[in-house]
C-alpha positions, -999 to +999 in steps of 0.1 A: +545+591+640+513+566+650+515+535+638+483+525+617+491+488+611+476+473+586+451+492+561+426+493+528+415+521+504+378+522+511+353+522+483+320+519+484+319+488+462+338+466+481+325+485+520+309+452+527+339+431+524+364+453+540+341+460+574+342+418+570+379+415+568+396+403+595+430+423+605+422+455+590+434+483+615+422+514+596+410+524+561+418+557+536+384+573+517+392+596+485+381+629+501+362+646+477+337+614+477+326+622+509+298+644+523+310+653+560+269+657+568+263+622+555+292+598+558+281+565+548+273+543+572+298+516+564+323+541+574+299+553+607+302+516+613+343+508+608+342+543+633+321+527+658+341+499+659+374+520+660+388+514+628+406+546+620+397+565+590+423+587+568+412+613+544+428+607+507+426+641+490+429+640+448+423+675+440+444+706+458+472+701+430+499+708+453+529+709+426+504+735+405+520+772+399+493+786+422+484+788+459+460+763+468+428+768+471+411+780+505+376+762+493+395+727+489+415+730+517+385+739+539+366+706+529+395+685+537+398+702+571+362+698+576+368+659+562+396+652+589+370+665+618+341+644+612+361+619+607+385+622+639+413+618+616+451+615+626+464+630+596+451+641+562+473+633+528+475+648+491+497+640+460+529+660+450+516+669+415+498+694+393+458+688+382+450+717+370+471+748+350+464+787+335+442+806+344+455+845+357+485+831+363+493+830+327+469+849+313+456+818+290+425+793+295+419+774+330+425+738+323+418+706+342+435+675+339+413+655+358+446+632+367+477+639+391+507+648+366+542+649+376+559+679+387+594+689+375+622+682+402+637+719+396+644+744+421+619+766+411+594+740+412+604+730+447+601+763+459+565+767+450+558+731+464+572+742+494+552+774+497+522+752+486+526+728+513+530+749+540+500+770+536+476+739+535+497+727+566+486+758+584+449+755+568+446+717+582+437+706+619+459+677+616+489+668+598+496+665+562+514+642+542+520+640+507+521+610+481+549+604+449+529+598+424+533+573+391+541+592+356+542+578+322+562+611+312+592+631+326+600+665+325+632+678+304+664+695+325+651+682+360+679+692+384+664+664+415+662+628+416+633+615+430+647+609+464+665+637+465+638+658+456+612+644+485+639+650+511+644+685+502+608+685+502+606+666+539+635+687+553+621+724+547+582+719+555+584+688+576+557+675+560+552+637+567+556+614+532+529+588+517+552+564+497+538+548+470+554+518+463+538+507+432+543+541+422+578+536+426+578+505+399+557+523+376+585+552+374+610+525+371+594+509+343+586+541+323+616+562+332+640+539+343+642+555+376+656+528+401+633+524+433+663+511+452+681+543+449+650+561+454+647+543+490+681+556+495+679+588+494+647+588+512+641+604+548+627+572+557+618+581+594+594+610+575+572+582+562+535+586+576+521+552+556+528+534+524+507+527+494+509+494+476+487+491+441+485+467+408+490+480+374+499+463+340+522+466+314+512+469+280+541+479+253+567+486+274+547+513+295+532+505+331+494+517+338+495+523+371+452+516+370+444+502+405+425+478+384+451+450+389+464+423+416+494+437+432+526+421+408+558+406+424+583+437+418+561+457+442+559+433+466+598+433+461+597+472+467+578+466+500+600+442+512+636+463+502+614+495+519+605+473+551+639+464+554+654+497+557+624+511+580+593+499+597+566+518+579+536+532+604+511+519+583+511+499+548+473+499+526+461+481+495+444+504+471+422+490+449+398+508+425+380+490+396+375+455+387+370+447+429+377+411+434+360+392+459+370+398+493+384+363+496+411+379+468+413+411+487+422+394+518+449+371+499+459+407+483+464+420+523+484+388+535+505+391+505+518+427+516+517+414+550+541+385+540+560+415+523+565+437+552+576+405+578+600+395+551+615+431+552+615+433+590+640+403+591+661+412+564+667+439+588+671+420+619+698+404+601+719+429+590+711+461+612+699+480+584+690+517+594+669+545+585+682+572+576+684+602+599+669+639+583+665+672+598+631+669+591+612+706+594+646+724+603+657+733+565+661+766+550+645+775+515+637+809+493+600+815+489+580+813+456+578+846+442+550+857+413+579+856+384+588+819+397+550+804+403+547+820+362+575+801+350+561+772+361+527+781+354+532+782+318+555+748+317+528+736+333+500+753+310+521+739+278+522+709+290+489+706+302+480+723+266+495+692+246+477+666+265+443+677+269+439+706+238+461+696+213+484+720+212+522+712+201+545+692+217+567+715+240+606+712+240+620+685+248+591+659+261+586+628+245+561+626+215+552+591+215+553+592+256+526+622+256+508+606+230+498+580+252+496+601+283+469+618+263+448+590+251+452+577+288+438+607+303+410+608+274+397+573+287+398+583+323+380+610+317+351+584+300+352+562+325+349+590+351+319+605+332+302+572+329+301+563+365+297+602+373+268+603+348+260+567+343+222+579+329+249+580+297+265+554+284+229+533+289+210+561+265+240+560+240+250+525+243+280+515+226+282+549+208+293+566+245+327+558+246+337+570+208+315+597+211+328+609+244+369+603+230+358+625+199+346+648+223+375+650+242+397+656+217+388+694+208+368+699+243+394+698+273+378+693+306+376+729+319+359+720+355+352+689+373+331+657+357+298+666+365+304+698+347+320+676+321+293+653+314+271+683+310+298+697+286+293+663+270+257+662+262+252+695+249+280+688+224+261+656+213+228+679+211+246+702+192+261+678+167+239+676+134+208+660+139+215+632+116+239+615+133+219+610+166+186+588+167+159+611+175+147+590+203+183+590+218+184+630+211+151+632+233+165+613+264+200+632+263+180+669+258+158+659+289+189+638+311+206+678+302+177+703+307+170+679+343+207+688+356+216+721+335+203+741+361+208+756+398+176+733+412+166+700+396+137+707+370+123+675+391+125+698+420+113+731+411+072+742+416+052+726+388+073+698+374+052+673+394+027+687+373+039+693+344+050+657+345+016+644+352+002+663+326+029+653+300+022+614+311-017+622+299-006+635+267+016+607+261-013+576+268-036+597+242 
């Protein structure tokens, strides 16, 4: 596998620190915020110079019932072109659930959820993973993600599960070591075992984030410095294997890039003190038949099964439908009132025309929103979804002059063509501005 050294997520808020920081071997950019016909030129920049870059895709939905879809993995094909990318990587979870599959509404989670370490599930993610492998130029590899909720009768541990996984596609593995604290703080799942059972020469790079703990449950929010039992994860990981490639992700709330690069020589310091825990006791990786297992295909009755687990699930979180059997109520709970705030966050900085015309009334008005209105596309859909809900509230409770702004923010992006755009509006506008000074 090539060895990337050492790496940072890329984000547009923090592009001028990172091309600044010293060290920095290569950086990861969330797919789907990129535009392969205009890259920004930060990125154009950290090319020129060659900094590798490494696509980060959030939306296939890998561990979801059905096949993936050709659209999405053509854009991250396209992605890892421009870009002159060594590899490509996704997330081993479900974003998205019904549909035909299961004959019941299309549903977006707008988050990666967990996927349930059963043979039938493994199946499908096996199928799933192969097919974008033969739909991608380069090579894939996939990311653990962090859950606040497990699945009921799971027949795989964690580590057992991503071996299977690694063994009968050969895909390459993005480990997530904050990921791995997050699981052990909300499911009790112990990361050392975890690193155990891993096939630790399948590792492409690893992923090192902060989170917090609030009530006994760890938000893994990228929002965060990076705490001590991650670093301690790094370090038992780096002392089992020397990882290709280890990057800082970092989100929301961007520190300066003083913190950032103390954030980077933290890892760093991490990583060395795992490489001579291992020079002193020999430590191994160890050894997989990575690519060479057997496995049964998905068939229709199996992708259903899990399409409607997945759907219920999905269901309870997002549309307030019951609880299904044998899932945590007070762990969904907050899995739903988490993904309810992503989703304003995600709006507001999608749309952030919104939360200036509603002011402090966006947030409760968005969360009463979400509670009967589940997110049935992407945000931009969403937002619109949003605002036509607040329109078509009573009249009372909006201030007319708040009602105006919203109706023309809506009827400006409701459309195919921007009504700014389209043959008249500069005079229509004109016109209106006439009107207005009389």
């Amino acid at each position: 596998m090539r060895r990337l050294g050492t790496g940072i997520g890329w984000r547009p808020e923090i592009a001028d620190a990172v091309e600044e920081m010293p060290g920095i071997d290569w950086v990861e950019a969330v797919s789907e915020n990129l535009c392969p016909g205009h890259l920004p030129d930060s990125l154009l920049r950290l090319r020129e110079r060659g900094v590798t870059v490494v696509p980060h895709g959030v939306s296939l939905g890998l561990g979801g019932a059905d096949r993936p879809d050709p659209g999405r993995l053509a854009a991250l094909a396209e992605r890892a072109e421009v870009l002159g990318s060594p590899l490509v990587t996704e997330h081993i979870a479900f974003v998205r659930a019904g549909g035909a599959l299961t004959a019941s509404p299309s549903l977006e989670a707008g988050h990666l959820l967990p996927v349930p370490r059963t043979r039938d599930a493994l199946d499908v993610l096996c199928e799933n993973v192969r097919i974008a492998q033969d739909a991608l130029p380069v090579p894939l590899a996939v990311e653990n993600i962090a859950a606040l909720v497990s699945w009921p009768d799971e027949e795989l541990t964690e580590g057992q599960f991503l071996y299977e996984l690694a063994d009968r596609t050969g895909v390459r593995l993005l480990i997530d070591v904050a990921n791995l604290h997050t699981n052990h703080v909300n499911l009790g799942q112990d990361p050392a075992e975890a690193l155990g059972e891993l096939p630790l020469e399948a590792i492409a790079y690893v992923h090192v984030a902060g989170g917090f703990e609030r009530d006994g449950v760890w938000h893994d929010s990228h929002a965060h410095p990076v705490a001590r039992p991650v670093l301690d994860i790094l370090t038992d990981l780096a002392s089992r294997v020397a990882p290709p490639g280890v990057l800082l992700e970092r989100d929301e709330n961007f520190p300066s890039g003083d913190e950032l690069r103390d954030e980077v020589e933290a890892i760093h310091g991490a990583v060395e003190k795992g490489r001579a825990a291992a020079t002193g006791t020999g430590t191994a990786a160890r050894t997989s038949r990575t690519g060479t297992g057997a496995g049964s295909g998905a068939d229709d009755a199996v992708r259903q099964r899990l399409g409607l687990a997945q759907a219920a699930l999905l269901s309870a979180l997002v549309a307030g439908a019951p609880v299904p059997e044998g899932f945590d109520r007070v762990r969904l709970g907050v899995q739903a009132r988490a993904l309810a705030g992503k989703r304003a966050d995600v709006v507001g900085k999608v749309a952030p025309e919104l939360p200036v015309i509603l002011g402090a009334r966006y947030r409760p008005a968005f969360l009463a929103y979400a509670q009967g209105c589940p997110m049935t596309g992407g945000y931009r859909r969403d937002a619109l979804d949003f605002v036509a809900h607040v329109l078509g509230a009573d009249p009372g409770d909006v201030d007319p002059g708040v009602r105006r702004e919203l109706r023309e923010w809506w009827l400006e992006r409701s459309g195919p063509v921007p009504r700014s755009t389209r043959p008249g509006a500069r005079l229509a506008r004109a016109t209106r501005r006439v009107l207005l000074r009389r």
